[in-house]
PABAKE-218405 format. One record per residue: x, y, z of N, C-alpha, C, O, CB in turn. Coordinates in steps of 0.001 Angstrom, whole numbers, padded with zeros to 6 digits, always signed. Glycine has a CB too. Example, Ala and Ser with C-alpha at 12.3 -4.5 7.8 and 13.67 -1.06 7.14 Angstrom:
BEGIN
+013190-005690+007800+012300-004500+007800+013200-003300+007800+014236-003319+008465+011308-004473+009046
+012850-002250+007080+013670-001060+007140+012900+000030+007870+013409+001138+008039+014084-000598+005725
//
This chain:
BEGIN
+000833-001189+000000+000000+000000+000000+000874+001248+000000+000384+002344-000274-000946+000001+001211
+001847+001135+000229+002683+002605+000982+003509+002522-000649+003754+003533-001306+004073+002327+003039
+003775+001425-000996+004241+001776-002316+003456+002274-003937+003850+002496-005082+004878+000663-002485
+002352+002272-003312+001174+002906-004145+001319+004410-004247+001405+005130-005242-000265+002594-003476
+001323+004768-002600+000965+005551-002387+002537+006720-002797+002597+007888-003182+000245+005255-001082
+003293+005989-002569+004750+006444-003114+004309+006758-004630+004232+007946-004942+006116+005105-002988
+004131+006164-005212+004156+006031-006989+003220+007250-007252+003622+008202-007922+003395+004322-007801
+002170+007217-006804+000987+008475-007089+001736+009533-006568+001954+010313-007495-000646+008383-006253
+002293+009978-005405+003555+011051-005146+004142+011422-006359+004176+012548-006855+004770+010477-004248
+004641+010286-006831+006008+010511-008065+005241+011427-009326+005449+012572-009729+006705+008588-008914
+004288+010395-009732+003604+010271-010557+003160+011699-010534+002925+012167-011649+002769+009205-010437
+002979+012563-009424+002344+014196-009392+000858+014222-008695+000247+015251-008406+002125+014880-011154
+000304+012587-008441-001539+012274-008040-001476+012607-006681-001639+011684-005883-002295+010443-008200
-001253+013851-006213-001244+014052-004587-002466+014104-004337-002385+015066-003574-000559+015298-003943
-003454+013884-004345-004765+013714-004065-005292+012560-004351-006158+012276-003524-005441+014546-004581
-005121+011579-005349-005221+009971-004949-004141+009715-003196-004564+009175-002174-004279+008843-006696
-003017+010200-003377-002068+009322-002522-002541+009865-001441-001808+009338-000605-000450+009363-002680
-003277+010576-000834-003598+011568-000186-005145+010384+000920-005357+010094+002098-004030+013149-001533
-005874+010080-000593-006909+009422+000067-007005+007952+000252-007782+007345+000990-007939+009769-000507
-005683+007267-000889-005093+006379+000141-004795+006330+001390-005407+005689+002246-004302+006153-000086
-003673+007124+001573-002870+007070+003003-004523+007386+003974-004793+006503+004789-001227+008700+003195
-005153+008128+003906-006587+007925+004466-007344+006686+004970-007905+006503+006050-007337+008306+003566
-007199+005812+003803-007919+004604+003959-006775+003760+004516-007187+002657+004875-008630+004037+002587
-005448+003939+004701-004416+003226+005318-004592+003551+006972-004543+002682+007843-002929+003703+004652
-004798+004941+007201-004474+005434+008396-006060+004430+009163-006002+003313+009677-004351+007506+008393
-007117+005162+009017-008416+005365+009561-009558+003791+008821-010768+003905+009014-008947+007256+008944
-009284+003075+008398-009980+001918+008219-009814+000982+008753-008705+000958+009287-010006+001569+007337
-010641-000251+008965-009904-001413+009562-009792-002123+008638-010618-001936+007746-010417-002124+010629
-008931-003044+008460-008509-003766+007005-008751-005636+007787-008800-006025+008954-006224-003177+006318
-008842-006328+006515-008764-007360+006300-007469-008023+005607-006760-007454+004777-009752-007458+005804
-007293-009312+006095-006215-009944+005062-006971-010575+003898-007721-011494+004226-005244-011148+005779
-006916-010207+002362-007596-010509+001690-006583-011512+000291-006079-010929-000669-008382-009186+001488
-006494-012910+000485-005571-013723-000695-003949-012772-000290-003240-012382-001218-006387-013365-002863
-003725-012623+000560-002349-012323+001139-001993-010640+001144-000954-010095+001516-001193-013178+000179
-003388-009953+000529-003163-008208+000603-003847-007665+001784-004670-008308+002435-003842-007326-000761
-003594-006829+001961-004421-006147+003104-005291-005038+002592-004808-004118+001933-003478-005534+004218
-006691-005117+002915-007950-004425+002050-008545-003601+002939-009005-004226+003894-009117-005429+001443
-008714-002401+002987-009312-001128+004291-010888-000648+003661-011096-000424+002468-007967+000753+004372
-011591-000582+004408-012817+000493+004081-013605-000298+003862-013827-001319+004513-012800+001537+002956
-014475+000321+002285-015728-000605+002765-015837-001848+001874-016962-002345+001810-017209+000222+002672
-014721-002510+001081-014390-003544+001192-014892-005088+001979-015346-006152+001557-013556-003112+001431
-014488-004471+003503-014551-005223+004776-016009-005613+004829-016413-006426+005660-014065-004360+006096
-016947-004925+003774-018374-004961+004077-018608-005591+003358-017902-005617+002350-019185-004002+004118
-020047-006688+003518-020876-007593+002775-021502-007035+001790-021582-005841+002078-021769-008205+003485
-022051-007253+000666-022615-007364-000309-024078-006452+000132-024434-005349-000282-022634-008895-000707
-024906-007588+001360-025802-007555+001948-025822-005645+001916-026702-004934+001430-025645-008545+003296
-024642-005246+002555-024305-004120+003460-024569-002850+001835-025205-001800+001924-022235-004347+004429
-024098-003206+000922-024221-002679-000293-025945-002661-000847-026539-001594-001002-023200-003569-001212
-026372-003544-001015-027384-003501-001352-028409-002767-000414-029324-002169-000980-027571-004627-001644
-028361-002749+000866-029620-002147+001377-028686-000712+002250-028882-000415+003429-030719-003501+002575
-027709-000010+001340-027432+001363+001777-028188+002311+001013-028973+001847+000187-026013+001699+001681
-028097+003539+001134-028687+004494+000643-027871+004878-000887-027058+004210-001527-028722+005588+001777
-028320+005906-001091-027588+006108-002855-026386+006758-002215-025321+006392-002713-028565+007380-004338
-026275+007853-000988-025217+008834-000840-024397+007169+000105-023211+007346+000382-025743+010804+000226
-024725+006374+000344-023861+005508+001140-023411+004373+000712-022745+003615+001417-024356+005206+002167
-023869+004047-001001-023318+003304-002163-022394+003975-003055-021749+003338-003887-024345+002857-002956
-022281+005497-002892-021475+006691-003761-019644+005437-002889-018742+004874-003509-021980+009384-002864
-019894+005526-001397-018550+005455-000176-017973+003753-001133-016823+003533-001512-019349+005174+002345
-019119+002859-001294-018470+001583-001998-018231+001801-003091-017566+000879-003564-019133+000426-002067
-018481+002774-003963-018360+003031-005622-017253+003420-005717-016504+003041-006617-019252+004029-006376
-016884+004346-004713-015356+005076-004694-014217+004325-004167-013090+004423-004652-015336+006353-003816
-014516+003557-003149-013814+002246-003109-013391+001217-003624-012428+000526-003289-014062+001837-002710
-014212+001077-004577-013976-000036-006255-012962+000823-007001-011850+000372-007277-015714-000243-007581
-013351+002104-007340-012644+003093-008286-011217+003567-007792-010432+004134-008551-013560+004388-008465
-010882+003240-006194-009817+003310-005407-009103+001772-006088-007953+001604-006493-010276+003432-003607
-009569+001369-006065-009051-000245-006224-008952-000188-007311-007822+000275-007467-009838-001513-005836
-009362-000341-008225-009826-000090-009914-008271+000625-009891-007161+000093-009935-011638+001191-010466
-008682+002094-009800-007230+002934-010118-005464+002371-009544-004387+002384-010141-007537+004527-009267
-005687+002112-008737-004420+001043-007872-004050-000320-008569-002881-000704-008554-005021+000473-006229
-005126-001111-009229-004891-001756-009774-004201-001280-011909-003368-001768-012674-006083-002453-009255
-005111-000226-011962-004285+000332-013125-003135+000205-013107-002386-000513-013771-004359+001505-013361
-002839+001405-011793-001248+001980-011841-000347+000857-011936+000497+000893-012831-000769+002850-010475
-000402-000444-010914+000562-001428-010763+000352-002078-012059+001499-002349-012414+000422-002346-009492
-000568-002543-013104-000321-002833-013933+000147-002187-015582+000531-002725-016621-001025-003357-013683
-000037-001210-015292+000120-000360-016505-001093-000551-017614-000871-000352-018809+001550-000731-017178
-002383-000949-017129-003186-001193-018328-004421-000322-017366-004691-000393-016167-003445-003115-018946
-004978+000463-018427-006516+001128-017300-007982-000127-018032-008618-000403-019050-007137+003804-017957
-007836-000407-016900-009378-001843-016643-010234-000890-017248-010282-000978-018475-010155-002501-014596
-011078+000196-016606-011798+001073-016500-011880+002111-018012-012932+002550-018477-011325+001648-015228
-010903+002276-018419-011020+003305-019813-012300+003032-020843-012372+001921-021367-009555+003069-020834
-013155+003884-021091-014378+003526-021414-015597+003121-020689-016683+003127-021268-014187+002795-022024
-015480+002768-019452-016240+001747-019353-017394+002830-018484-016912+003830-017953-015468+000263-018600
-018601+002631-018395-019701+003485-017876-019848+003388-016846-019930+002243-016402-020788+003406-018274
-019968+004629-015851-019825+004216-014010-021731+003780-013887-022138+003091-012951-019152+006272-012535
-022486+004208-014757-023456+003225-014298-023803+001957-014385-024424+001233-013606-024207+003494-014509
-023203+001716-015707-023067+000337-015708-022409-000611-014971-022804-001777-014953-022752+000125-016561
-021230-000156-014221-020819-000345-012783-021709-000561-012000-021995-001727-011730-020200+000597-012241
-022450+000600-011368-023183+000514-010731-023980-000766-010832-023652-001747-010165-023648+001495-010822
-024856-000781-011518-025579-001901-012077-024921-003188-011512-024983-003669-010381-025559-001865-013672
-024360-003549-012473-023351-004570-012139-023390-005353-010715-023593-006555-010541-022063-003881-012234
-023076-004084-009489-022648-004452-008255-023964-004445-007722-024209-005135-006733-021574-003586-007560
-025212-003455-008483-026564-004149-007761-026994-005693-007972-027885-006198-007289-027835-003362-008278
-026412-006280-008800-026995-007503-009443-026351-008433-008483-026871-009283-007760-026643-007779-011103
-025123-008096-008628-024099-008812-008053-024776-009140-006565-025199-010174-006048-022641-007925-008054
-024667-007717-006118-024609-007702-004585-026546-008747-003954-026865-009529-003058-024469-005377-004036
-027148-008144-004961-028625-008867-004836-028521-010276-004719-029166-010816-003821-029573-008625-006084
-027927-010856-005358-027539-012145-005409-026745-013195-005024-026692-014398-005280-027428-012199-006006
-025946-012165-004120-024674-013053-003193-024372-011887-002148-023293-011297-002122-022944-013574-004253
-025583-011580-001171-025082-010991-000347-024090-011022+001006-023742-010082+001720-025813-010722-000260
-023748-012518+001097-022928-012649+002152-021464-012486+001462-020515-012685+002221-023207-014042+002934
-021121-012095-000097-019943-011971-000443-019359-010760+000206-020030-009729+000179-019882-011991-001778
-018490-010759+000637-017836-009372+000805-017625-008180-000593-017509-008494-001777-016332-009782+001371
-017623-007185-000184-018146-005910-001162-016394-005983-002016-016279-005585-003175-018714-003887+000025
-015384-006444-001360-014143-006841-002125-013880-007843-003127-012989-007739-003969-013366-007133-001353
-014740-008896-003010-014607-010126-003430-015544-009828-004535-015225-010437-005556-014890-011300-002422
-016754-008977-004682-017377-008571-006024-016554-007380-006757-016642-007097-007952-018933-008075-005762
-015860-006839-005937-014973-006097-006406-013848-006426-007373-013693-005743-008386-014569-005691-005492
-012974-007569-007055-011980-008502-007432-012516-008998-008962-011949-008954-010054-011848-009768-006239
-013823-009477-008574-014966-010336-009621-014961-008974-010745-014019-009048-011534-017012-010807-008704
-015631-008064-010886-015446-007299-011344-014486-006702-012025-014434-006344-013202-015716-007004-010872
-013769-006639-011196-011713-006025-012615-011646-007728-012773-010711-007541-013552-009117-004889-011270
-011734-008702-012757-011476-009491-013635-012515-009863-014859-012321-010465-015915-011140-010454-012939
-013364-009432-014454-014017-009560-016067-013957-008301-016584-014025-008167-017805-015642-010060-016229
-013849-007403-015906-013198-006032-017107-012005-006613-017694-011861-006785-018905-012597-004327-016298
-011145-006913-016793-010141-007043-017414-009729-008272-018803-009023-008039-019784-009455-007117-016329
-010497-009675-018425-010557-010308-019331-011085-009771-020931-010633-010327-021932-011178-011181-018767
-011915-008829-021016-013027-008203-021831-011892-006920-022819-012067-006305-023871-014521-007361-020514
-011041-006963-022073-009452-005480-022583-009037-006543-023395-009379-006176-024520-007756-004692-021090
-008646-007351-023472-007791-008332-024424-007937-008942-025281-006997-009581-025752-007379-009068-024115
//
């Protein structure tokens, strides 16, 4: 994480690295397949589906935190093109249907079929 947050420094993104180190400082994280995952991540599916619109904006930006982090380390943008409502969407279907998944693990699900779909 701290080397993310280094790279967006370099890079000139003082306001990504900014709201990283945020979600580093002030979240509680999980060990997630050997990474460590902060915010609302940590939350169920369940927890997604029956929030409000201003309290699904906090998991949307959390995907798009992840989303963008996952860009940078790979050098490919998942996301270029792709429609934030149709996102949206997506994680209502998702989340409707497997609510005991964690809001990370549809997250994960998600950049991998973006990502399969780039190639």
């Amino acid at each position: 994480m701290i080397s993310i947050i280094i790279r967006f420094l370099f890079k000139g993104n003082k306001v990504m690295a900014f709201i990283l180190l945020l979600f580093l400082i002030w979240s509680p994280m999980v060990a997630y397949a050997g990474a460590m995952l902060y915010g609302a991540g940590n939350k169920t599916c369940g927890s997604y589906v029956k929030a409000s619109k201003m309290e699904k904006m906090i998991f949307e930006n959390w995907f798009f935190g992840l989303a963008s982090a996952t860009s940078a380390s790979s050098d490919k943008d998942v996301l270029s093109g792709r429609d934030p409502d149709a996102i949206e969407l997506w994680f209502d279907n998702y989340c409707n249907n497997n609510p005991l998944d964690t809001f990370s693990s549809a997250s994960i699900k998600l950049l991998n079929e973006l990502s399969r779909k780039k190639q």
